[in-house]
DOGU-766223 format. One record per residue (C-alpha): x, y, z; residue number from 1; residue in three letters. Coordinates in pm, 1 decimal, padded with zeros to 6 digits, always signed. Example, Ala and Ser with C-alpha at 12.3 -4.5 7.8 and 13.67 -1.06 7.14 Angstrom:
- +01230.0 -00450.0 +00780.0 1 ala;
- +01367.0 -00106.0 +00714.0 2 ser;
END
This chain:
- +08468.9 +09318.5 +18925.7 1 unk;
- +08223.0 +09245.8 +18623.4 2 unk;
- +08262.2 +09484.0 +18325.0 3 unk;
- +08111.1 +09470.4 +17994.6 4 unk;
- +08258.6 +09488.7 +17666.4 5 unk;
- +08020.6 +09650.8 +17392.8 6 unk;
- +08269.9 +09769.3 +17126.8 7 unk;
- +08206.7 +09483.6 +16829.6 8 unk;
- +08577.9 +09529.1 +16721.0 9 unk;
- +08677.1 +09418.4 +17053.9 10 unk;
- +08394.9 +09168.1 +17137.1 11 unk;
- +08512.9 +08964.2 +16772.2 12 unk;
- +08926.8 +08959.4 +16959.4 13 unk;
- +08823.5 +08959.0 +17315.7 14 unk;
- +08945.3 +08568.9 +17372.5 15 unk;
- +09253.4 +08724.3 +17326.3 16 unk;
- +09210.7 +08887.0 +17626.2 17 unk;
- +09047.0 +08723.2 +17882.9 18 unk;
- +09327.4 +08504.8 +18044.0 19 unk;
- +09474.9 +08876.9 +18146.6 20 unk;
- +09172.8 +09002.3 +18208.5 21 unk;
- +09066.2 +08704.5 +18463.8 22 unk;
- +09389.1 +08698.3 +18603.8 23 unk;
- +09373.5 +09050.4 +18700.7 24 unk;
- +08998.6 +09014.5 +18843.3 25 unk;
- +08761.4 +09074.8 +18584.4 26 unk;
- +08427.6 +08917.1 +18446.3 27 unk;
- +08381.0 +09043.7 +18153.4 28 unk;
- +08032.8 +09046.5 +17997.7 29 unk;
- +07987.0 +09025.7 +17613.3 30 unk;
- +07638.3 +09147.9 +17537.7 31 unk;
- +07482.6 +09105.0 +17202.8 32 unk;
- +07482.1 +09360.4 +16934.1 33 unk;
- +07255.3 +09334.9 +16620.4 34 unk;
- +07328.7 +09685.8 +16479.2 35 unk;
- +07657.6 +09914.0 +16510.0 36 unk;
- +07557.8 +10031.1 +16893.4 37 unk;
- +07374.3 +10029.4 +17207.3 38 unk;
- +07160.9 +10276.2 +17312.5 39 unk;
- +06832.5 +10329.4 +17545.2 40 unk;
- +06746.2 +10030.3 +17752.6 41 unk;
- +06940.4 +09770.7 +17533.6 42 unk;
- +07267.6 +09951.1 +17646.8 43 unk;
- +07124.9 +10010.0 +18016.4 44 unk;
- +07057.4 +09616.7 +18024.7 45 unk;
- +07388.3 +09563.8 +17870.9 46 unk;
- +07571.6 +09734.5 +18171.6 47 unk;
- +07378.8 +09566.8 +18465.3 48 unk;
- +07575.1 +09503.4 +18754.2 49 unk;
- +07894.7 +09624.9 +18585.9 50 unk;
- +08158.2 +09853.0 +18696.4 51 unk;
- +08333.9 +09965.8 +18377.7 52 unk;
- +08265.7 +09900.5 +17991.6 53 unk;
- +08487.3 +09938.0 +17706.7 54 unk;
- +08210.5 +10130.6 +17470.3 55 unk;
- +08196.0 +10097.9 +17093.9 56 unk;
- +07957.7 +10398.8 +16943.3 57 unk;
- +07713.0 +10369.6 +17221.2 58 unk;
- +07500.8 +10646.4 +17313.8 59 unk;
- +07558.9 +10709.1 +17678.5 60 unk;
- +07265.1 +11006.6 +17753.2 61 unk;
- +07239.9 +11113.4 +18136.0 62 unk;
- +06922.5 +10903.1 +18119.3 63 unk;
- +07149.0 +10615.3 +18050.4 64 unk;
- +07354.5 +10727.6 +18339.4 65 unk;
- +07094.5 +10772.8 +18540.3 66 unk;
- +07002.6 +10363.7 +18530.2 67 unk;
- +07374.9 +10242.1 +18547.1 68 unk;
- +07427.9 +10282.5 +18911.0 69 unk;
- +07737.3 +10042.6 +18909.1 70 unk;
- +07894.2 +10223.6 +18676.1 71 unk;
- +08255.7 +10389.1 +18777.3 72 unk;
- +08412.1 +10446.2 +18420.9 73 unk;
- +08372.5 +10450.6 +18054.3 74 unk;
- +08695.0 +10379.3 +17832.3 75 unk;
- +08552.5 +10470.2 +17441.9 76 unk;
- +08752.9 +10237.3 +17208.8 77 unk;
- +08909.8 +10476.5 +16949.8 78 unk;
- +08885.2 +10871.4 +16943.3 79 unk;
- +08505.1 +10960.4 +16917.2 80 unk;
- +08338.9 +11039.7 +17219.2 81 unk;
- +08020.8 +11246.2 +17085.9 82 unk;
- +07809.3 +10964.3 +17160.4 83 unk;
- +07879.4 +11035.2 +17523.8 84 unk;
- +07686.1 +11322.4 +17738.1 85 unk;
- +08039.9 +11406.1 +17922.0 86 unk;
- +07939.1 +11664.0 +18128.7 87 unk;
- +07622.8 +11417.6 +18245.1 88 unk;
- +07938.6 +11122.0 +18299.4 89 unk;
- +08114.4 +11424.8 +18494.4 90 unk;
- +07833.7 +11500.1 +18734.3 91 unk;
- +07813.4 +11143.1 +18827.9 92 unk;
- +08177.7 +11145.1 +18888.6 93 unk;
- +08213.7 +10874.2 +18580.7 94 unk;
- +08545.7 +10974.2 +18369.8 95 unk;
- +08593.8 +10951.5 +18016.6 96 unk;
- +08912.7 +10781.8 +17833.9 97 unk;
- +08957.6 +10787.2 +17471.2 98 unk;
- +09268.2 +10663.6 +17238.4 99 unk;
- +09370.3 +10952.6 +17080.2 100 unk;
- +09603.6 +10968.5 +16807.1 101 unk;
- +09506.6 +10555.7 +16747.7 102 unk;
- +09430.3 +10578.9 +16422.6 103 unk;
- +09599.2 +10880.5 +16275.9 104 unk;
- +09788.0 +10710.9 +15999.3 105 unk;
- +09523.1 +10478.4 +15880.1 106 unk;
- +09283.7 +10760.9 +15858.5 107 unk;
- +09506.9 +10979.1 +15713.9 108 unk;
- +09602.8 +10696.5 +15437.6 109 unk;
- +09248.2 +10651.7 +15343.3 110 unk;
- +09201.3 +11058.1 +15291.2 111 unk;
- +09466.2 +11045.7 +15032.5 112 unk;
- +09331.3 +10732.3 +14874.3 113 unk;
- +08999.0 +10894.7 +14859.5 114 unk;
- +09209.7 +11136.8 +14661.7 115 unk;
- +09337.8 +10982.5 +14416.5 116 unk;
- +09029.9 +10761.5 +14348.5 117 unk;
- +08807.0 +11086.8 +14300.9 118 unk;
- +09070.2 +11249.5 +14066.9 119 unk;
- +09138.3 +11005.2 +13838.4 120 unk;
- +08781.3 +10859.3 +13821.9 121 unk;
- +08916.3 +10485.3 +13923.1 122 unk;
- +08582.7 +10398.0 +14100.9 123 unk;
- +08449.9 +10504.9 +13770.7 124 unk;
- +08677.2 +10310.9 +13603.6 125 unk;
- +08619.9 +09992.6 +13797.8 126 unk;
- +08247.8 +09995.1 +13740.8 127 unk;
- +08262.4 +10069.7 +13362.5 128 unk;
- +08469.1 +09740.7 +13326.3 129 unk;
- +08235.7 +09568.8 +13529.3 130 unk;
- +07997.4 +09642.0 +13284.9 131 unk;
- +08173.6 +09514.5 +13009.7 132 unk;
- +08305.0 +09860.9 +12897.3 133 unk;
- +08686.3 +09954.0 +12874.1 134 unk;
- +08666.0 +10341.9 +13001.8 135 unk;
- +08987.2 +10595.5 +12987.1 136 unk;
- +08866.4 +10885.7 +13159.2 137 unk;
- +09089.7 +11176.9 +13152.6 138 unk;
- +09183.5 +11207.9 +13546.1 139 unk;
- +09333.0 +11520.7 +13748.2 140 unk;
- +09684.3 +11505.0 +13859.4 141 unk;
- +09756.2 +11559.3 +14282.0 142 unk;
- +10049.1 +11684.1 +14248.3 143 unk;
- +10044.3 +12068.8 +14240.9 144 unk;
- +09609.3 +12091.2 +14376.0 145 unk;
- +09524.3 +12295.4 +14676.2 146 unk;
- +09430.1 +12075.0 +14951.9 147 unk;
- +09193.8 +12213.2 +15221.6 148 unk;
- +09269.2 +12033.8 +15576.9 149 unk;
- +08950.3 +12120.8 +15819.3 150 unk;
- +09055.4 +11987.0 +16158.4 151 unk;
- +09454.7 +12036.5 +16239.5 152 unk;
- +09465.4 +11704.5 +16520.0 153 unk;
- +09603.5 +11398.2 +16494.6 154 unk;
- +09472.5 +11278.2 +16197.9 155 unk;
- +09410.7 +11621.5 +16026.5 156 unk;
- +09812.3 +11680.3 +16046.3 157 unk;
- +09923.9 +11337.6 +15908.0 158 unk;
- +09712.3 +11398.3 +15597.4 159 unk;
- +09916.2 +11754.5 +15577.8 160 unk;
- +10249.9 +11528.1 +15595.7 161 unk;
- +10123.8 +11317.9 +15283.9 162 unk;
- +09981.4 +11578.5 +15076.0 163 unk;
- +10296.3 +11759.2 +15101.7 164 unk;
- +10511.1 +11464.8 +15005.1 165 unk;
- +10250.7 +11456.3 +14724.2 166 unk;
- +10372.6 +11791.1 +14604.1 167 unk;
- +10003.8 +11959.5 +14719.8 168 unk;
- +09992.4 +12299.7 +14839.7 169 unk;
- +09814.9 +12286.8 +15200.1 170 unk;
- +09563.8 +12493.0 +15328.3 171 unk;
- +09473.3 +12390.6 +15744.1 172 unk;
- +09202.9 +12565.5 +15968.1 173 unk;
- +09165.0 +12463.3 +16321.3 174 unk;
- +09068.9 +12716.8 +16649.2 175 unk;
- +09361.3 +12531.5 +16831.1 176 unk;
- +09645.8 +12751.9 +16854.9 177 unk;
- +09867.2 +12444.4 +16941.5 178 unk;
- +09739.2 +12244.5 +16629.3 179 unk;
- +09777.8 +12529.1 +16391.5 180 unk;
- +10134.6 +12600.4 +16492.8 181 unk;
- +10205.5 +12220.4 +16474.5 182 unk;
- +10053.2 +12187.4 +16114.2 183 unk;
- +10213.0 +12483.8 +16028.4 184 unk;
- +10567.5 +12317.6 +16136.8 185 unk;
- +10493.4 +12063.8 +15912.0 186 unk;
- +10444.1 +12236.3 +15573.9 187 unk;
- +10064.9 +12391.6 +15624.1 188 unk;
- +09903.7 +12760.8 +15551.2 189 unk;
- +09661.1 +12819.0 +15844.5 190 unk;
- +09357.2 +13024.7 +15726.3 191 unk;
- +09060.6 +13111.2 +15813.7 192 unk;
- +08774.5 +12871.0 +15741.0 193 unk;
- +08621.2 +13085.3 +15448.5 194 unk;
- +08942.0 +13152.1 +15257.1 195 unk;
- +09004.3 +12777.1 +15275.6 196 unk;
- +08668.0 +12640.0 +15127.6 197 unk;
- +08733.6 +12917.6 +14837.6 198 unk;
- +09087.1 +12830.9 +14784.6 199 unk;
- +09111.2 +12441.5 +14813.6 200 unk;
- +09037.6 +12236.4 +14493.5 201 unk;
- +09006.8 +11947.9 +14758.6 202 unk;
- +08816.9 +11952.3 +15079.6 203 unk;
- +08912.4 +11711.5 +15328.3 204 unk;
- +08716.2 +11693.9 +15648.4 205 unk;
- +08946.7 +11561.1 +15972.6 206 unk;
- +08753.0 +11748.2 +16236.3 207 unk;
- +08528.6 +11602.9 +16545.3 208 unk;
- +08148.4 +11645.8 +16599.6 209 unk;
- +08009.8 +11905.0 +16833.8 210 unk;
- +07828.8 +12199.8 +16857.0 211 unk;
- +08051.2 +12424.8 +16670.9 212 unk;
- +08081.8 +12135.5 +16349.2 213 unk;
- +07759.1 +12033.2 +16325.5 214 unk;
- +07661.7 +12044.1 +15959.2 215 unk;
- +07994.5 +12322.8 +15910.1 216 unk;
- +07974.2 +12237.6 +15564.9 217 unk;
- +07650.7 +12367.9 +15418.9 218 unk;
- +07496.9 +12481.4 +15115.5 219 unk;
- +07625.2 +12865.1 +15203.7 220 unk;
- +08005.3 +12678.0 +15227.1 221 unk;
- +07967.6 +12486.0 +14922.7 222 unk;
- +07887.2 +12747.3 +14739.3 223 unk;
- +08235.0 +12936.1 +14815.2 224 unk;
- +08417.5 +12625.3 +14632.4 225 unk;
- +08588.7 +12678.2 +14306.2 226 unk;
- +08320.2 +12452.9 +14032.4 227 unk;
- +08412.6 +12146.8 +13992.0 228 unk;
- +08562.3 +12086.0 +14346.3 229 unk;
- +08619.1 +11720.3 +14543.0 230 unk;
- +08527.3 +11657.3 +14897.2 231 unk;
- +08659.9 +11405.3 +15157.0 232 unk;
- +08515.9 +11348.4 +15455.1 233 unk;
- +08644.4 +11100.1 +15691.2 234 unk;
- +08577.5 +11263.6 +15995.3 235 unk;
- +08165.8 +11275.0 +16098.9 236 unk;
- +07911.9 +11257.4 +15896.9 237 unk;
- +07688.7 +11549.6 +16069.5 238 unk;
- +07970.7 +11754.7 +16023.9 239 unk;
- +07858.1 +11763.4 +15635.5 240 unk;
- +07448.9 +11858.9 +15583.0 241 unk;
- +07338.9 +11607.4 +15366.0 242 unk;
- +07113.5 +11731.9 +15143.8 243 unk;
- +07343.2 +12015.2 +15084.8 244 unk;
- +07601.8 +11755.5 +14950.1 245 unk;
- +07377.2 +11616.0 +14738.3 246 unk;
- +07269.6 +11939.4 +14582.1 247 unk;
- +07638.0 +12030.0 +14517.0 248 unk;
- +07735.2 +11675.2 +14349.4 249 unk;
- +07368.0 +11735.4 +14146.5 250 unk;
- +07475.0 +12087.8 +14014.0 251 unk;
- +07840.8 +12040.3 +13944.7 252 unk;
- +07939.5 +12292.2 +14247.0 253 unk;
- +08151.1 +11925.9 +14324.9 254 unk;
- +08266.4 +11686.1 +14094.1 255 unk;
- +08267.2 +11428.1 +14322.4 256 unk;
- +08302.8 +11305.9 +14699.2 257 unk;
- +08449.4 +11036.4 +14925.5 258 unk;
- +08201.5 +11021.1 +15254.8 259 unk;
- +08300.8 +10765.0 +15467.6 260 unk;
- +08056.6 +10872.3 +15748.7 261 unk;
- +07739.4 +10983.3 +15673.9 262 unk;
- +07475.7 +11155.4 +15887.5 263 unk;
- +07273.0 +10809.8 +15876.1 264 unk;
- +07507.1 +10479.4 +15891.4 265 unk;
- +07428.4 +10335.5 +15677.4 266 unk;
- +07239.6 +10520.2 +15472.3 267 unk;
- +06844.2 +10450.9 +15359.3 268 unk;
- +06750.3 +10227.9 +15033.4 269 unk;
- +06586.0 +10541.6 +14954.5 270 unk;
- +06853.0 +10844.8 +15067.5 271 unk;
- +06913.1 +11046.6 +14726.1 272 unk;
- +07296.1 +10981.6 +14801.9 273 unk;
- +07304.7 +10648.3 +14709.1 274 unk;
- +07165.4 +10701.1 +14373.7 275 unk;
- +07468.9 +10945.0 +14258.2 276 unk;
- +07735.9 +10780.7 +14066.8 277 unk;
- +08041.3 +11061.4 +14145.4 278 unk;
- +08040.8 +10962.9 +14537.6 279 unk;
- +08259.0 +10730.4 +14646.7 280 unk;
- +08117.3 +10605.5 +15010.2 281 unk;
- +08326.4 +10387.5 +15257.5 282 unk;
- +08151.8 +10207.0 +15583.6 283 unk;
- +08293.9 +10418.0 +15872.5 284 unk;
- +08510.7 +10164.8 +15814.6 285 unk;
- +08868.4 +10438.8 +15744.3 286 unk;
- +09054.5 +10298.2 +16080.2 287 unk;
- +09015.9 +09959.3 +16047.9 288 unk;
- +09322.8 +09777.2 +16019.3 289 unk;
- +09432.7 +09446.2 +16202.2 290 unk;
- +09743.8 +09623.5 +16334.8 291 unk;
- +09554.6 +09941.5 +16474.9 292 unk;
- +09279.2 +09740.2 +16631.6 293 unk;
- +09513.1 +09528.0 +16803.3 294 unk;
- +09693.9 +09852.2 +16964.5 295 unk;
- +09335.5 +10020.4 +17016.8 296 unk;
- +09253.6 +09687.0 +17212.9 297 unk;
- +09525.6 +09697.0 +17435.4 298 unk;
- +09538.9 +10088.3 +17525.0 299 unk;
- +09117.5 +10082.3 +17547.6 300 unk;
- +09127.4 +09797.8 +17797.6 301 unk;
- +09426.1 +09975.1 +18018.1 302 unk;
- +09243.7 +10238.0 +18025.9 303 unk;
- +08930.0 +10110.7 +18173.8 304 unk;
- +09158.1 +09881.6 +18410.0 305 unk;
- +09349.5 +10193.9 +18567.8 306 unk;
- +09031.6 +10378.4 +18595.5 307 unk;
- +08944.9 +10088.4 +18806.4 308 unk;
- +09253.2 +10092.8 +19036.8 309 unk;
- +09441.2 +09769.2 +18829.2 310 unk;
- +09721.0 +09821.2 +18661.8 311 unk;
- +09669.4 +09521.4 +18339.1 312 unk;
- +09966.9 +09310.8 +18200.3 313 unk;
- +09895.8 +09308.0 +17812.4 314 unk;
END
């Protein structure tokens, strides 16, 4: 059975692999990938003749779908699947495997770095001494802020365990009943979406893209913020309207922000965001350690295999 590979995390450890993956019947096919994705014909070329892929941030549309005739199942490396038309993979009879709860931890530990760097200026810090200067900005301590959790999963809930270790008071909003009771367990106040934006000296977005989060956090939101506010978002980048964060870190409505996706990865030469020195931006980049890969690796390539009626020895 041929299958392609066209997650680049994966395609840079695959040799790893492939003695298991032979031995259980596979060809695997390693396209190549100039940007961060497939999409359009470069993905529908990518997937010729193959059964199953193990997808990076591809975007699989039902026109996609429509060309891959081979194609019996999708396994998304890591927890993202908006790049996927689902319900378009569902009418083909195509499923849909994720790895939820991969990367909770790492995620989580880059939120509350984000954190720390925004409150006590260290980015700022860093780049004043690489300008020769010796800066000593007066920072903002964690302990005792209002943290605002938007998204009560996985990762969403291990940030609540840190910032309450920190000594933060937590705010959570999620519509999952099952999430809310189980950040709640762990030290959380679950409130509703307005009274968190208002309350929270920190805003930390954990939630997924869709319908209901696209651009959530817009001028109109912003605007309920106490002055002076931070905002974290390491969950998707269309979940926060750009130009909307830029007018807030412009006016002082923020005081800074830690995006680590962005609405265009990566961003223009020209996008106004770059040019602001209180943002701290990371590369979409806030699950990638050696250890997680190597786990996301394994349970990604299962996945696909079971889908496929083979049970793989890794």
């Amino acid at each position: 059975m041929k299958i392609a590979v066209t997650c680049i995390q994966l395609i840079r450890d695959i040799e790893a692999y492939l003695p298991a993956l032979t031995a259980a019947g596979f060809e695997v096919q390693l396209p190549e990938i100039a940007g961060q994705h497939l999409e359009g014909t470069e993905l529908v070329t990518a997937l010729e003749g193959c059964v199953g892929v193990v997808a990076g941030d591809d975007q699989f549309t039902a026109e996609v779908l429509d060309h891959c005739l081979d194609l019996k199942a999708i396994s998304k490396w890591g927890i993202g699947v908006d790049g996927i038309d689902k319900e378009a993979a569902a009418l083909r009879n195509i499923p849909v495997t994720n790895t939820p709860g991969a990367f909770d931890d790492e995620v989580a530990d880059v939120t509350m770095a984000y954190c720390v760097l925004l409150l006590r200026q260290l980015h700022a810090v860093d780049h004043g001494i690489q300008a020769g200067q010796w800066p000593k900005p007066a920072g903002r301590s964690l302990g005792g802020k209002t943290i605002g959790v938007i998204g009560l999963g996985g990762i969403g809930r291990a940030v609540v365990r840190r910032a309450v270790v920190a000594g933060m008071t937590v705010l959570g909003s999620d519509p999952s009943s099952e999430s809310q009771k189980a950040a709640t367990e762990l030290g959380a106040q679950v409130v509703p979406f307005e009274d968190l934006m208002s309350r929270s000296d920190i805003v930390s977005v954990n939630c997924p893209l869709n319908p209901s989060t696209q651009h959530l956090i817009n001028d109109q939101h912003l605007a309920l913020m106490k002055p002076g506010g931070w905002l974290v978002n390491v969950g998707r980048g269309a979940v926060v309207e750009t130009p909307a964060l830029v007018r807030a870190l412009q006016n002082g409505t923020l005081a800074g922000a830690a995006v680590d996706v962005l609405e265009e990865e990566p961003p223009a030469p020209d996008d106004p965001i770059r040019l602001l020195k209180n943002v701290i931006f990371g590369s979409h980049n806030a699950s990638n350690t050696l250890e997680a890969s190597a786990r996301v690796h394994v349970r990604a390539l299962k996945n696909l295999a079971h889908e496929l009626g083979v049970e793989l020895d890794l």
